[in-house]
N, C-alpha and C positions, 0 to 999 in steps of 0.2 A: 569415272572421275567424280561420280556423285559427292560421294562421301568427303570429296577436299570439300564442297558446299556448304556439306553440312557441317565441318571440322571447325569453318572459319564462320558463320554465325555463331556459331557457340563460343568462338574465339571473342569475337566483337561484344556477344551479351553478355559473359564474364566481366570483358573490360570496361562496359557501361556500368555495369551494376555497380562495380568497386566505385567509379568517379561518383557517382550518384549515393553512394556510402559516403565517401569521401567529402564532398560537397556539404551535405547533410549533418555530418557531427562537425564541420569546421561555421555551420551557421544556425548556433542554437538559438531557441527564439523565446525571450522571456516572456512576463503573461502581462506585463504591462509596454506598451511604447507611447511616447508622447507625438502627437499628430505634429507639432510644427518642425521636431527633429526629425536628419533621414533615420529609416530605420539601421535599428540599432542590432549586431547579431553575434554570435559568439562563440571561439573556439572550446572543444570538448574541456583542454585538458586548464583552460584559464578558468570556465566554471568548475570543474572540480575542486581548483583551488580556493576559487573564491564561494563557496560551500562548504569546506573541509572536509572531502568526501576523496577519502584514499585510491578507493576502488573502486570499480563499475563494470559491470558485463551487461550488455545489450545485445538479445537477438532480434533479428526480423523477420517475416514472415509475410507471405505475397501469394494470393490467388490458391491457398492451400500448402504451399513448400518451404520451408526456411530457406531463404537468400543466404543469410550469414551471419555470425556473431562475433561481434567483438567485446573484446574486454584492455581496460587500460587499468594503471596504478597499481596499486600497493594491498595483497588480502592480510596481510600481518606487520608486526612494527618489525622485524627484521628484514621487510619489503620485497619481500618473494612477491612475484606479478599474479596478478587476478589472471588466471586462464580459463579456457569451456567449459572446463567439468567444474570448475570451482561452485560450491553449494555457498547460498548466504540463508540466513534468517528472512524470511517475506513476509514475516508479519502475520496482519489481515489478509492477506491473499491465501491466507491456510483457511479461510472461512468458505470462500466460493468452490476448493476444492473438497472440502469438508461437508459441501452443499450435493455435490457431484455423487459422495458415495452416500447419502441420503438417497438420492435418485436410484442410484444401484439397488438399494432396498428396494422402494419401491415398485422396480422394475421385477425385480424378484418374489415381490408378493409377501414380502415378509413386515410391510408396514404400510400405510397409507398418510398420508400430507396432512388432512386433518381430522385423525382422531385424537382424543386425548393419552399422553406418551407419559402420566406420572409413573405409571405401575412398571414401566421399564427404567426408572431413574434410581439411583442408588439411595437408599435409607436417609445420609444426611440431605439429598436433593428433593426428598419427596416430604419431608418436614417444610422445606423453604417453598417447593411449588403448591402452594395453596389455593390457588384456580385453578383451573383446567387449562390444558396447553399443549398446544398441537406444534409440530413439526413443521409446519408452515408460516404459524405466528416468531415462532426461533428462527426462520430463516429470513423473515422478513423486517424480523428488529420490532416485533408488536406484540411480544411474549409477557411484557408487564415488568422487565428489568430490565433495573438503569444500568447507564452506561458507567462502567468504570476503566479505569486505566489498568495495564496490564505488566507492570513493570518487572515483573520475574523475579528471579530468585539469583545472586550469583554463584558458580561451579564451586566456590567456597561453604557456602549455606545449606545448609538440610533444604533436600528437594520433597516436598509438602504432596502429601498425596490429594487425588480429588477430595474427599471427603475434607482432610486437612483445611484445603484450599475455602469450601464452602462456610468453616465453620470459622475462619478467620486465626487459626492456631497459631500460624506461622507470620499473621504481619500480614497476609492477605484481605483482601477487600471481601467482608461477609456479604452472602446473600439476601435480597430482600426481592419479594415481588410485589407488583403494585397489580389489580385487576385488567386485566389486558383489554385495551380500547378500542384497538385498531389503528395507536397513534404512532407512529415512527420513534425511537428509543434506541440510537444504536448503542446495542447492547455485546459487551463482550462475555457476562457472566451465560447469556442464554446458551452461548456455543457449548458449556462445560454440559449443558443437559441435551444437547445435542450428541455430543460426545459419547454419554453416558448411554444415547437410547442406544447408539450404535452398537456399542461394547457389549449391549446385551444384548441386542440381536444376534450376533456373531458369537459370542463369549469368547471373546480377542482385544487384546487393544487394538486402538485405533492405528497406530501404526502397520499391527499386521493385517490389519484391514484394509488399509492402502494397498501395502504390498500384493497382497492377493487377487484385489480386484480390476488395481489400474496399473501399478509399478513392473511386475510381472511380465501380465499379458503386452505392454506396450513399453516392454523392453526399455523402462527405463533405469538408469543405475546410480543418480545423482540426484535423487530427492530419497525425502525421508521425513515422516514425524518424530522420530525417535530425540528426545530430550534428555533424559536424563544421564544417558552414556553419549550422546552424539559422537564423541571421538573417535566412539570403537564399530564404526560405519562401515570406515574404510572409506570416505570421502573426502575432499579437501576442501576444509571450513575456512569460508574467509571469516576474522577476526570483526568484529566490532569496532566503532569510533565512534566520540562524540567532541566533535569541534576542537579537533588536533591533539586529543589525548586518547589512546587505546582503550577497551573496558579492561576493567580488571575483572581479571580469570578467563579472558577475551570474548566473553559471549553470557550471556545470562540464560537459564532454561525457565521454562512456561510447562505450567502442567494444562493449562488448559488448551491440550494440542491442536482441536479443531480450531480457536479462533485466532493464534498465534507459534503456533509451535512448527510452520513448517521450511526446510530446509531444502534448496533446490537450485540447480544451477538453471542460468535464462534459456539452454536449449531445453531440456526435458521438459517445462513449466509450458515453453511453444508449443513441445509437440502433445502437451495433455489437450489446450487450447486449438489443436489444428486437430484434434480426433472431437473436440466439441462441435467445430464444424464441422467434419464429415458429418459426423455422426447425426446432424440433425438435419442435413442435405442429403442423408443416404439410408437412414436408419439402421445404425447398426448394432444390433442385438447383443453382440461380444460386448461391445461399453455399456451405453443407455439407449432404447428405443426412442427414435426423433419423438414420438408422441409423448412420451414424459420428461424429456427432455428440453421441450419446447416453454415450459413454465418459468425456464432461467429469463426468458425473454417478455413472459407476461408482467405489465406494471401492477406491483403491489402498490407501488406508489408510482408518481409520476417519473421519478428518477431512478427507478428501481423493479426488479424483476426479482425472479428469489433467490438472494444475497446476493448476484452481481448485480452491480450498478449500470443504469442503463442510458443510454440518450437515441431520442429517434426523433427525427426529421423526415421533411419531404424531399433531403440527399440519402436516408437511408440511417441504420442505426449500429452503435458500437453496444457494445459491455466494456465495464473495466471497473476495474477496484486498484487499491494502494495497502498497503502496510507500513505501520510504524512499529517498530518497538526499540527498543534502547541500543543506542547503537547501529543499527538498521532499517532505511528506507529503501522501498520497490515501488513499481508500476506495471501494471498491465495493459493495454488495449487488444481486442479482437474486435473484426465486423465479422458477423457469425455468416451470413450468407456470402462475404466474399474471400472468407478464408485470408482475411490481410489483418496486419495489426505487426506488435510489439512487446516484448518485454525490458524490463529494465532493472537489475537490483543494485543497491549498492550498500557498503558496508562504514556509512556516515549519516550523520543527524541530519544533515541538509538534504540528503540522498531525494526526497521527493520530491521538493523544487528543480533540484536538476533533473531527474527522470522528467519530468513535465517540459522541460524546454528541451529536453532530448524526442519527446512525442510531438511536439507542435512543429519541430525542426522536421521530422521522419514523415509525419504529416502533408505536407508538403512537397517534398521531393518524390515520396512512393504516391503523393496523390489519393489520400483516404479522402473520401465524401464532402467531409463536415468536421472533422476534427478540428482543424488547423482555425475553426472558427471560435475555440478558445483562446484568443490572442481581443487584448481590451484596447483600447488606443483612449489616451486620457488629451482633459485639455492642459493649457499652460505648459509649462516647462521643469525642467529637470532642478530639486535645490543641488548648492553643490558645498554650500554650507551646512554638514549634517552634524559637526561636534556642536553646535550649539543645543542639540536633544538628551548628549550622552548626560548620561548620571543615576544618580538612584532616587527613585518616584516612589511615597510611602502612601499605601492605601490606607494601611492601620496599622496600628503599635506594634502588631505582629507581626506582619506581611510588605514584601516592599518588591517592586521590578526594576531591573537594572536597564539602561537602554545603553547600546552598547557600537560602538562603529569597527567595522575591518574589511579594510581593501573597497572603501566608497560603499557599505552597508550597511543599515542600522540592523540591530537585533533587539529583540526582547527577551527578557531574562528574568522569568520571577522567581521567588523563591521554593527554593525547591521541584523544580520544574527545567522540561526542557528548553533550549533557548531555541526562539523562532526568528526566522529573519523578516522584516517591515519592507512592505514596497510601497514607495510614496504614489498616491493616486490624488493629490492637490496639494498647494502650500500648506505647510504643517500639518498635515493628513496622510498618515500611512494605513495602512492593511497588512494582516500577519498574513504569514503564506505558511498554513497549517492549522489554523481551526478558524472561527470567526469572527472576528473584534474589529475594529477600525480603533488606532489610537490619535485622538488632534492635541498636539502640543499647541501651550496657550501663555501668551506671554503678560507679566504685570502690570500693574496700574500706572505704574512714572518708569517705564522703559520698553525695549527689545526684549532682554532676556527674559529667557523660557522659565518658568515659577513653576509648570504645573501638565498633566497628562489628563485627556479623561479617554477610557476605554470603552467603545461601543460595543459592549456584547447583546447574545440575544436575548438575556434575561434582562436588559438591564444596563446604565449607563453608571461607570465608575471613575470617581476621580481620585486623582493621587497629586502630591506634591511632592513637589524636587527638593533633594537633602541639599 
């Protein structure tokens, strides 16, 4: 009669797990709450909405095992549902795995972290790198190039090859290198020389270089770097959005694959992520030997190990990275030694603020370390008067940012640029949730009304006036 024993704890740890899923996505947790209010928590399918984020798939992951994945909402505008296999865009998260088959080299003896890697870079790339520049300094954003944005190309437009890409032919952001310092520069141009060493190590692209060394062997069938055909996968692409309109041609492609180009539903992305832990808990030769493996974990900087991002405490320490690109926001967490963590994609602008309060929320319930100690508690109270911000704020004759309210949220909105959502953190004091600025609305000489914005960036303090 053993086995009724065993039938019905497995019966019971099922039906916990689902309440404790359950629980979990009905009490997301934003990244601000005010101390005199109770706190404040919220269902999945309300912040999607109040995000504009159609879709979402979230796996989980526990002690080495996926629990479970769910997915809610919409992957296309004829509203076919977001299911498991469904693949989206992740952005930056193509970097840390882009980082992975770096290691594979290395592991293979076919490269080293820091030698100089010009003589493996393609002709227009070996014009632009003008210093010396090792595979370590690109991994770690200290390569000597800045940062730019990656905005793609859409299915409409001539897709730009590398060299294309570097020499600015098509509209792309040209190459420049600055002398490498040792100073942080997250850089997305470095990934394309990253790329490059790769391809020529292998003489393959970087796609089939995925596939061969990790896709393959680790069975899985729902990721992919492939860009410039992605249709013809054979996977089901969720669609892109930005703030309740679909992209046109539903998806933009990226040549620069390693630092944006990869495609992957939330379970395959786990289980590369749960052979990261084995693998450096057991050393396993088939992937990366823990001993060079172990470098993702080493601080290049204080937040950072090589390309994922890193936090350690004295509860212990995670990795994780995010993605943006047009139309799509992801998140990751793993804690590498306890085999637990999250994924989360989704196929909207706002997608990483909600990913984020889908982590703080999962945090909690699964009981990570330290996580959940991203949550801020401000003083004062909540405004509730936010149209007196809305309008258009002129920095110069050129350039102007719109501020903008929907469903009790400001946004920002410059020109030309994605729109970000503001969380208020004091009277007339907000914070973008997406790069770093502080904006304080400032009201005139003989009244209330709001005259004016200035933007706290970190070069630099900007002011703008209201039209």
């Amino acid at each position: 009669m053993r086995w009724k024993s065993v039938y019905l704890l497995s019966f019971v740890s099922v039906f916990a797990s689902a309440e404790v899923k359950e629980q979990a996505l009905d009490n997301l947790l934003p990244y601000f709450q005010f101390k005199v209010e109770k706190e404040q928590t919220y269902l999945l399918e309300d912040r999607m909405a109040y995000y504009d984020v159609p879709g979402v798939s979230i796996t989980l992951f526990d002690k080495g095992e996926i629990l479970w994945t769910h997915t809610q909402g919409a992957k296309n505008k004829a509203g076919d549902p977001v299911e498991q296999d469904t693949a989206f865009q992740v952005a930056s998260i193509s970097k840390p795995v882009a980082a992975l088959l770096v290691l594979k080299a290395v592991d293979e003896g076919k490269i080293t972290l820091d030698e100089d890697i010009r003589r493996l870079l393609i002709p227009e790339l070996q014009e632009k790198a003008v210093y010396p520049v090792s595979l370590r300094q690109l991994l770690t954003h200290t390569g000597g190039f800045a940062m730019t944005g990656l905005p793609g190309f859409t299915r409409g437009e001539h897709y730009p090859s590398p060299a294309q890409v570097v020499t600015g032919e098509y509209g792309a952001t040209p190459f420049e290198q600055q002398e490498p310092s040792g100073e942080f520069v997250y850089s997305n141009p470095g990934f394309l020389l990253v790329q490059s060493v790769l391809e020529s190590l292998y003489d393959k692209p970087i796609k089939e270089i995925a596939q061969e060394k990790f896709w393959q062997p680790l069975e899985l069938e729902n990721i992919s770097y492939e860009q410039k055909r992605a249709e013809y996968q054979g996977m089901d692409l969720a669609h892109g959005s930005q703030y309740g309109h679909w992209l046109l041609g539903d998806w933009n492609r990226h040549t620069i694959q390693a630092a944006a180009g990869l495609w992957t539903s939330t379970p395959d992305l786990a289980r590369l992520l749960l052979t990261v832990h084995q693998s450096l808990n057991t050393d396993n030769p088939d992937f990366v030997r823990a001993e060079t493996l172990s470098v993702i974990q080493e601080p290049s900087h204080p937040f950072m190990g090589l390309t994922f991002y890193r936090h350690s405490d004295e509860h212990g320490e995670y990795l994780f990275h995010g993605g943006i690109n047009k139309g799509y926001e992801s998140h990751f967490v793993l804690y590498p030694e306890l085999g637990s963590g999250a994924v989360v994609a989704t196929n909207g602008q706002g997608g990483d603020a909600l990913a984020l309060e889908i982590m703080r929320s999962l945090s909690r319930y699964y009981q990570w370390p330290n996580y959940q100690l991203n949550l801020n508690y401000l003083e004062g109270q909540r405004e509730q008067n936010l149209s007196q911000y809305v309008g258009r704020y002129h920095y110069t004759e050129d350039f102007y940012a719109d501020i903008i309210e929907k469903q009790g949220r400001l946004y920002v909105h410059g020109k030309g640029q994605f729109r970000y959502p503001l969380q208020q953190v004091g009277k007339g004091v907000f914070t973008a949730v997406g790069f770093v600025s502080d904006f304080e609305f400032k009201s005139g000489w003989f009244g209330d009304d709001i005259t004016s914005m200035v933007q706290k960036a970190p070069d630099g303090n900007y002011s703008a006036d209201k039209e």
